[in-house]
VEXSEKOL-322337 format. One line per field, with one value per residue (C-alpha): x, y, z; residue number from 0. Coordinates in nm, 4 decimals, padded with zeros to 6 digits. Example, Ala and Ser with C-alpha at 12.3 -4.5 7.8 and 13.67 -1.06 7.14 Angstrom:
BEGIN
px [01.2300_01.3670]
py [-00.4500_-00.1060]
pz [00.7800_00.7140]
nr [0_1]
This chain:
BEGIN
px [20.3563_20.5697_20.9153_20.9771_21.3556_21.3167_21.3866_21.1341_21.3166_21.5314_21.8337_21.7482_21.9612_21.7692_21.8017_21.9991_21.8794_21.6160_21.6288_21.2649_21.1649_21.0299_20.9901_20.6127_20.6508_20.9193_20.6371_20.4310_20.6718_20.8171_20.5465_20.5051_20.9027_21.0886_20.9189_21.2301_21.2539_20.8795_20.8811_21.2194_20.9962_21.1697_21.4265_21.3943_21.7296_21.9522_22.3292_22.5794_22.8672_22.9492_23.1292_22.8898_22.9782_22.7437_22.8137_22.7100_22.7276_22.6666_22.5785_22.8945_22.8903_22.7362_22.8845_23.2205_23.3476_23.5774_23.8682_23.9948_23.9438_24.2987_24.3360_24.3887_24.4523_24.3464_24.0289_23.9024_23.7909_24.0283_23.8618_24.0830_23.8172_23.8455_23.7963_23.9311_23.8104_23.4436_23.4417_23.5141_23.5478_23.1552_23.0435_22.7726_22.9005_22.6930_22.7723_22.5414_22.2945_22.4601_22.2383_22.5926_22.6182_22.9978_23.1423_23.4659_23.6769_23.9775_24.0662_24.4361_24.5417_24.2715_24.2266_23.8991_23.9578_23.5627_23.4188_23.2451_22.9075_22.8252_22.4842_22.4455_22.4466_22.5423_22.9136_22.8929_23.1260_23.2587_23.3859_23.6011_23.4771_23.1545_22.9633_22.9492_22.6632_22.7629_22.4154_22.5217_22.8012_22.7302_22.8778_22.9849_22.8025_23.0550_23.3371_23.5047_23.3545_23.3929_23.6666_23.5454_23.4449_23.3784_23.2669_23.4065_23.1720_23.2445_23.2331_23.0839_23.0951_22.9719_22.9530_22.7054_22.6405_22.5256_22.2306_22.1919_22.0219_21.9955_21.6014_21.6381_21.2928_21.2941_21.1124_20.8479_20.7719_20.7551_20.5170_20.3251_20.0299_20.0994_19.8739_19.8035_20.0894_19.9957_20.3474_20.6222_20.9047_20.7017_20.6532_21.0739_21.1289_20.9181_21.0807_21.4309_21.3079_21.2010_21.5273_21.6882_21.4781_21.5456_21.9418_21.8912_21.7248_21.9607_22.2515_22.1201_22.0846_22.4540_22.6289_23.0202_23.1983_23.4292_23.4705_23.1298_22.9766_22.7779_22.8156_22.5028_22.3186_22.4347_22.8126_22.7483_22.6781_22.8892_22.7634_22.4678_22.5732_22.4772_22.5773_22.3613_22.5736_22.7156_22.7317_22.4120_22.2501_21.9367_22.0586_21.8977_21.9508_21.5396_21.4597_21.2393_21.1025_21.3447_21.6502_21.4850_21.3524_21.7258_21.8821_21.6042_21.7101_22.0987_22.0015_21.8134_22.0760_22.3491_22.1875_21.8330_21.7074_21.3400_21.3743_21.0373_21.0999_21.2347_21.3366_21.3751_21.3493_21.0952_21.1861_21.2198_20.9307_20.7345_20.9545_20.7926_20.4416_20.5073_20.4776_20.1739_20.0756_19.9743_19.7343_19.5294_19.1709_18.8937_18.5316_18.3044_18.1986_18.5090_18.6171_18.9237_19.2541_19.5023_19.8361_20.0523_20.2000_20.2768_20.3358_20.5606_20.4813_20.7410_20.8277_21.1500_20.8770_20.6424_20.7520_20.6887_20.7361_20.8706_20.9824_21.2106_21.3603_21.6870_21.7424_22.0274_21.8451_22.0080_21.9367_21.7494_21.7516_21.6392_21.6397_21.5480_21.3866_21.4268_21.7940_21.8291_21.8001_21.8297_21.9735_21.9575_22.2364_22.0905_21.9140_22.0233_21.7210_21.5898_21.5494_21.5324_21.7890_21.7035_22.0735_22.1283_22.0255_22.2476_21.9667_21.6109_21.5149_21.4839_21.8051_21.8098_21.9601_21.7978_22.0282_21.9949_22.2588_22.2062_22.3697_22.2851_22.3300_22.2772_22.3300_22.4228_22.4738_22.4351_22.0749_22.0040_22.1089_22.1078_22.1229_22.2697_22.3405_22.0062_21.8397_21.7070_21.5900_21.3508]
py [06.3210_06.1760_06.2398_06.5321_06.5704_06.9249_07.0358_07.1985_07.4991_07.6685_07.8837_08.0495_07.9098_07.9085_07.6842_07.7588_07.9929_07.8156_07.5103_07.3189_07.2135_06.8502_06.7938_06.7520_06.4572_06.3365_06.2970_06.1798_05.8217_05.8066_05.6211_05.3615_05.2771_05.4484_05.3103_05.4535_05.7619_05.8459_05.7248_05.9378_06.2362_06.5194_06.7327_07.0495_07.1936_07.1836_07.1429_07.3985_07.1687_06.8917_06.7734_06.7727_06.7655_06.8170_06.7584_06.4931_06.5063_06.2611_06.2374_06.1775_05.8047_05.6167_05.2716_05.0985_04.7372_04.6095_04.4439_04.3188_04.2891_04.3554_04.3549_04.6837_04.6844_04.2943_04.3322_04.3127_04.6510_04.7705_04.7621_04.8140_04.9640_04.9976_05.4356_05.6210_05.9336_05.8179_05.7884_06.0217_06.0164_05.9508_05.7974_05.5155_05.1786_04.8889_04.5835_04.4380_04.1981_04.2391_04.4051_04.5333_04.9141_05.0625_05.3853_05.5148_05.6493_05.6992_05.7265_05.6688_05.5758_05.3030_05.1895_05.2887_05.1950_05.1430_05.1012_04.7327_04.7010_05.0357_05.1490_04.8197_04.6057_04.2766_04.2047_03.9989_03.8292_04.0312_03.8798_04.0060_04.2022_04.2652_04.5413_04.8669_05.0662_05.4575_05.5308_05.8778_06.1087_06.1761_06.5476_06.6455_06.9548_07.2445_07.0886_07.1997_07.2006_06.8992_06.8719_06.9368_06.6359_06.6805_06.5169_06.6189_06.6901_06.4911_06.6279_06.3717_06.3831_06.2631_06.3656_06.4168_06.2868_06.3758_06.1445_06.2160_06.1152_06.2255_06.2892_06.3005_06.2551_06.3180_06.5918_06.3675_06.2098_06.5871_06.6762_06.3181_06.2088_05.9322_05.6632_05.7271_05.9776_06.3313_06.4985_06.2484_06.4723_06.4745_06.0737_06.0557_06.2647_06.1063_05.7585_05.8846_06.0552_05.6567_05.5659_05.8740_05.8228_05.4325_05.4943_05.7301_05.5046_05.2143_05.4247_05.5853_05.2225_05.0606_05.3665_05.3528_05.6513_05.7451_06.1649_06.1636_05.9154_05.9167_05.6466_05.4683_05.3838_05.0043_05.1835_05.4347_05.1441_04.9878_04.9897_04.7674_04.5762_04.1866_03.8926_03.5607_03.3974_03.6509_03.6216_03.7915_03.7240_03.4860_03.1490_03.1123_03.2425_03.3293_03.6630_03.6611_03.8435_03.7529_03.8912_04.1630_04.2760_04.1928_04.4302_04.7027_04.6477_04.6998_05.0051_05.1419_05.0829_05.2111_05.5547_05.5541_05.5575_05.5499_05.2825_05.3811_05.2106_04.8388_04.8762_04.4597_04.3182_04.0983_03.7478_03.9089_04.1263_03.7365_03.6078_03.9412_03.8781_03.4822_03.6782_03.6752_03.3162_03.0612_03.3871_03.4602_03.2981_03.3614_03.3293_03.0934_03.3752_03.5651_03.6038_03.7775_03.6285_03.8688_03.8134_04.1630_04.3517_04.6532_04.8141_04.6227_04.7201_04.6574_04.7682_04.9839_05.1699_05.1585_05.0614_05.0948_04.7863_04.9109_04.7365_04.7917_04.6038_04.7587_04.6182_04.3346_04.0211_03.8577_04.1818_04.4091_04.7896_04.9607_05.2848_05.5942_05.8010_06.1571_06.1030_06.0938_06.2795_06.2759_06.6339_06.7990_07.0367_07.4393_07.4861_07.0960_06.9066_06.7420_06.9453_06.9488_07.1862_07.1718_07.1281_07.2763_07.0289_06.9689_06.8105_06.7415_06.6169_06.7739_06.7238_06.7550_06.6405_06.5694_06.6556_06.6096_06.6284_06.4716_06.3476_06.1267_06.2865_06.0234_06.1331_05.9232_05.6140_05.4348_05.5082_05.2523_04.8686_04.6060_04.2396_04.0221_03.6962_03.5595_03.3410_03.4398_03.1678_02.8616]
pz [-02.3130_-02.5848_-02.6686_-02.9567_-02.9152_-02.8190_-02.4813_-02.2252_-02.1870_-02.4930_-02.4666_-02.7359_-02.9792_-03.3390_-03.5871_-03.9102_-04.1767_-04.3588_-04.1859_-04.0415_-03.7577_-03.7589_-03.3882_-03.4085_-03.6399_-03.3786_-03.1508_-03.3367_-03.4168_-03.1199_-02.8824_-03.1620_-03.2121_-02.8977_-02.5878_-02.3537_-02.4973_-02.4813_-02.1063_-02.0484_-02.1768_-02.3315_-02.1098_-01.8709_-02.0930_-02.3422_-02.3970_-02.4164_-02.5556_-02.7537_-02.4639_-02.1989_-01.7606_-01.4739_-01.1121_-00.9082_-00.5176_-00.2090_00.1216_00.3684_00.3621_00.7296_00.7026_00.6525_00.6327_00.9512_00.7902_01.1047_01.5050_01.6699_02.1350_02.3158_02.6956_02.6774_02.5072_02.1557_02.1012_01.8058_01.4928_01.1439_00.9131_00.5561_00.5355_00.8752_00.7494_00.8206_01.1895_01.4341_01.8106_01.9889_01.7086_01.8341_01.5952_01.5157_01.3377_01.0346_01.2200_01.5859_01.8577_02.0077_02.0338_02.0504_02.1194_01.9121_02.1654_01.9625_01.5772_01.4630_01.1241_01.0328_01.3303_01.5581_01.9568_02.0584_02.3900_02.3657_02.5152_02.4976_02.6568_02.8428_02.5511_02.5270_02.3548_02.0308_01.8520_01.5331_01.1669_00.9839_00.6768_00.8540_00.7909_01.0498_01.0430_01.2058_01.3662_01.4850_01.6390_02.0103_02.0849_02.3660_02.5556_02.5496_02.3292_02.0435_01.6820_01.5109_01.2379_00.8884_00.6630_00.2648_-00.0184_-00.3418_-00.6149_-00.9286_-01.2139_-01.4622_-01.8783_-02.2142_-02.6035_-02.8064_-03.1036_-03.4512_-03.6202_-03.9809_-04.2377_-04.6549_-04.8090_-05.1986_-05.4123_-05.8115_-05.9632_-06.1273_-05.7658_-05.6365_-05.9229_-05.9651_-05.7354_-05.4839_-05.4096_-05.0803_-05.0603_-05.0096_-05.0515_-05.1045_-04.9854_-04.6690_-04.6709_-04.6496_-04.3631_-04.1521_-04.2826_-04.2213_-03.9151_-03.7783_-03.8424_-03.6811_-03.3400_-03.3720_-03.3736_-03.0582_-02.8387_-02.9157_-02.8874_-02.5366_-02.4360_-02.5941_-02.6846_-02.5841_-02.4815_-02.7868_-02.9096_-03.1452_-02.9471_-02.6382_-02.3796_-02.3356_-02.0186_-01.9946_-02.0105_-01.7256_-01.4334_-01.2324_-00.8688_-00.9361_-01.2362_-01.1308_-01.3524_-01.2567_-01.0682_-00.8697_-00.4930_-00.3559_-00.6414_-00.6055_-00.7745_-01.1212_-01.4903_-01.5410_-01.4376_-01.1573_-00.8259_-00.6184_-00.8376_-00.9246_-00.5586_-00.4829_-00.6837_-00.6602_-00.2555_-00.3093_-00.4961_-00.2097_-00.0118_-00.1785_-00.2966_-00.1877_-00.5350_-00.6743_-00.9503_-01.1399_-01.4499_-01.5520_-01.8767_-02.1176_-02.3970_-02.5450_-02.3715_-02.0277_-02.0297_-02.1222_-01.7979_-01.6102_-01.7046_-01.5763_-01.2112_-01.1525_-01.4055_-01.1178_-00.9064_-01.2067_-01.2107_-01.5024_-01.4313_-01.7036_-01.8928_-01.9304_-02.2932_-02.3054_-02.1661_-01.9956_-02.0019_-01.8894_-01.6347_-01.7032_-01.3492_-01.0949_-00.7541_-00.4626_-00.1279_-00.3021_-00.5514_-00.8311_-01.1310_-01.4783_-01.7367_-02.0449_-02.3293_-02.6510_-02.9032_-02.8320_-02.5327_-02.5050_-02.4191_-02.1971_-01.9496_-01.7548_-01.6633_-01.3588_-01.3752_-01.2275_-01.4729_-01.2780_-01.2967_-01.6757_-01.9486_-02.3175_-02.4277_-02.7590_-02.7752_-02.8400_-03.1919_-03.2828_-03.1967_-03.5198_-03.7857_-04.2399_-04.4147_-04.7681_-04.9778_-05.3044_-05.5939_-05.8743_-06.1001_-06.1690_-05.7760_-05.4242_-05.1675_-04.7892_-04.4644_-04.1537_-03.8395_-03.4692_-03.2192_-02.8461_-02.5621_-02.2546_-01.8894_-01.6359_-01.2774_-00.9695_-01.1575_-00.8377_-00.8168_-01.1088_-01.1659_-01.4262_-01.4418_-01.7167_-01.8187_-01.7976_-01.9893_-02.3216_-02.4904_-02.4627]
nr [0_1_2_3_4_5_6_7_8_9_10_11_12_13_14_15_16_17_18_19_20_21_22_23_24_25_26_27_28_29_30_31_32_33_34_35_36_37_38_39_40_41_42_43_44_45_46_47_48_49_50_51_52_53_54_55_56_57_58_59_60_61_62_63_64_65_66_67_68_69_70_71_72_73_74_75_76_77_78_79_80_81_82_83_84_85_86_87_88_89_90_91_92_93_94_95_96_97_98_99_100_101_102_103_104_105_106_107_108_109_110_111_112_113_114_115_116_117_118_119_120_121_122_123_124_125_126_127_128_129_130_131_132_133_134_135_136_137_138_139_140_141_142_143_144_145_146_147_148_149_150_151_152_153_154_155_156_157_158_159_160_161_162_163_164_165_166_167_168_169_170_171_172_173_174_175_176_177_178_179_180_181_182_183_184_185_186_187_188_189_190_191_192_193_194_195_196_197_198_199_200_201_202_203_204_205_206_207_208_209_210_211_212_213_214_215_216_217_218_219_220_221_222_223_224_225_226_227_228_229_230_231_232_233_234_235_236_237_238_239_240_241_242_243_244_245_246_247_248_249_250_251_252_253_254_255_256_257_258_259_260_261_262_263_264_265_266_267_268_269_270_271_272_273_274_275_276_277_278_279_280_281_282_283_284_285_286_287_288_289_290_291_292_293_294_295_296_297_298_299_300_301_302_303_304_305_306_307_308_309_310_311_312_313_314_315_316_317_318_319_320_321_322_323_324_325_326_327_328_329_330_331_332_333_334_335_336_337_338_339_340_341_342_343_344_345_346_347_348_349_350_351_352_353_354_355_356_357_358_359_360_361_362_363_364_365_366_367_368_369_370_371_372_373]
């Protein structure tokens, strides 16, 4: 399936008196030009708004950082953790990398009084701004239901935003046979049209929030947005395996997303196909020299390799393509409305009005900053 601009399901909503339809011809460009878009796929539903919301929810969050180890009765089994509201009393505690199991015996304020060695166990030492992993709540057999613990839904936004574009051909080129031109009026909508569906993809790639504008993909991420050099990050500006198996791994952890599609631009997707350069072999007879991926395969999911010129070079998207979609708003997916002509030519405007809804923003990553060049 290829992108036509049109959602899956319609609300309805028709398009103004007069006006076509030119969401076949949408599909038809859009492989060729608008790789993302056509792997995005058209959505389930449309927009009721120019300024769009959904809600996103989460799961009550199972781990916590320890900012601090502090002595009660003698012993070092006060831990100052960075969220009190995540622990409660008979929860079974385990530090990042420790084989120690603890008990929370107590919760006041932000700090947790555990019983050390819990289970048999042997006592470890514990850093400061280690990681504590809750592995589950023991309950007690006959007690008292457990306090109530929420997560607010968020309510998340963006805009949509108009793409437009003027067709005007003379009345001699209306009447006059093209070479190679069937109906020239025809011939200009689908080159406006390229441009249209050319602007969309860029924009639902670097579009900045702004009333009339949509923010952009790149704009929405902050959990997993890696710069070479950060700490974590594998050392290196070239993208490789290891940075990008790193970052697919942080998203797993931090939202248990399926990353199915690594999204670059034309250097990187050359640094991608470099992978696999020193395993391939070619037999004596072999007359055609292969030199693609276009799947990535890793132990965090399958993913697709896609590529677009609109793409900022230096970077590279993960995404999960289940989690985002690209939303006309009802009866404003691309369409002609012929204009009234003031002199000897035909006059038109192509419209389309969309908007970007990417949920749990978490459940996708980029890198940046690498090299681009050379």
């Amino acid at each position: 399936m290829s992108f036509t601009g049109r959602a899956t399901y319609s609300s309805g909503i028709s398009l103004p008196e007069a006006a076509e339809d030119v969401s076949d011809i949408v599909g038809i460009i859009s492989p060729y030009e608008t790789s993302l878009l056509n792997a995005l796929d058209d959505p389930m539903r449309e927009a009721i708004s120019t300024h769009h919301e959904w809600l996103e929810d989460e799961l009550l969050p199972n781990k916590d950082v320890v900012l601090s180890i502090t002595t009660v009765d003698g012993i070092n089994r006060g831990l100052v953790v960075q969220h009190k509201d995540r622990f409660r009393v008979g929860d079974q505690l385990q530090i990042e990398g420790s084989e120690e199991l603890m008990l929370v015996e107590s919760v006041f304020e932000n700090c947790l009084t555990v019983q050390r060695g819990y289970a048999g166990t042997k006592i470890q030492q514990i850093q400061e701004n280690s990681t504590v992993n809750i592995i589950g709540n023991a309950a007690i057999e006959g007690g008292d239901k457990p306090q109530e613990r929420f997560i607010k839904r968020v309510r998340r936004n963006n805009y949509t935003q108009i793409f437009t574009a003027a067709v005007e051909v003379s009345g001699a080129d209306v009447a006059s046979s093209q070479l190679g031109i069937a109906d020239e009026m025809d011939y200009q909508k689908q080159e406006r049209l390229r441009g249209l569906i050319r602007d969309l993809e860029n924009s639902i790639i670097n579009g900045k929030f702004a009333e009339g504008k949509m923010m952009g993909i790149i704009q929405h991420l902050k959990t997993n947005f890696y710069t070479v050099g950060d700490t974590g990050l594998p050392a290196g500006n070239d993208l490789d395996e290891a940075k990008i198996n790193y970052v697919l791994r942080q998203i797993w952890e931090n939202s248990n997303g399926n990353v199915d599609l690594i999204v670059t631009g034309g250097y990187q997707k050359r640094m991608i196909n470099s992978f696999s350069a020193d395993s391939r072999s070619y037999g004596a007879n072999d007359t055609t020299f292969t030199d693609m991926i276009s799947i990535y395969e890793s132990d965090f999911g399958i993913c697709r390799i896609v590529t677009t010129q609109w793409m900022p070079q230096d970077a590279a998207l993960l995404l999960d393509s289940s989690r985002i979609s690209v939303l006309p708003l009802a009866g404003r997916s691309f369409y002609f409305k012929p204009l009234a002509s003031s002199g000897d030519y035909e006059y038109g405007e192509l419209i389309g009005e969309y908007t970007l809804e990417l949920r749990n923003e978490a459940a996708h990553g980029i890198i940046r900053g690498l090299r681009n060049s050379g």
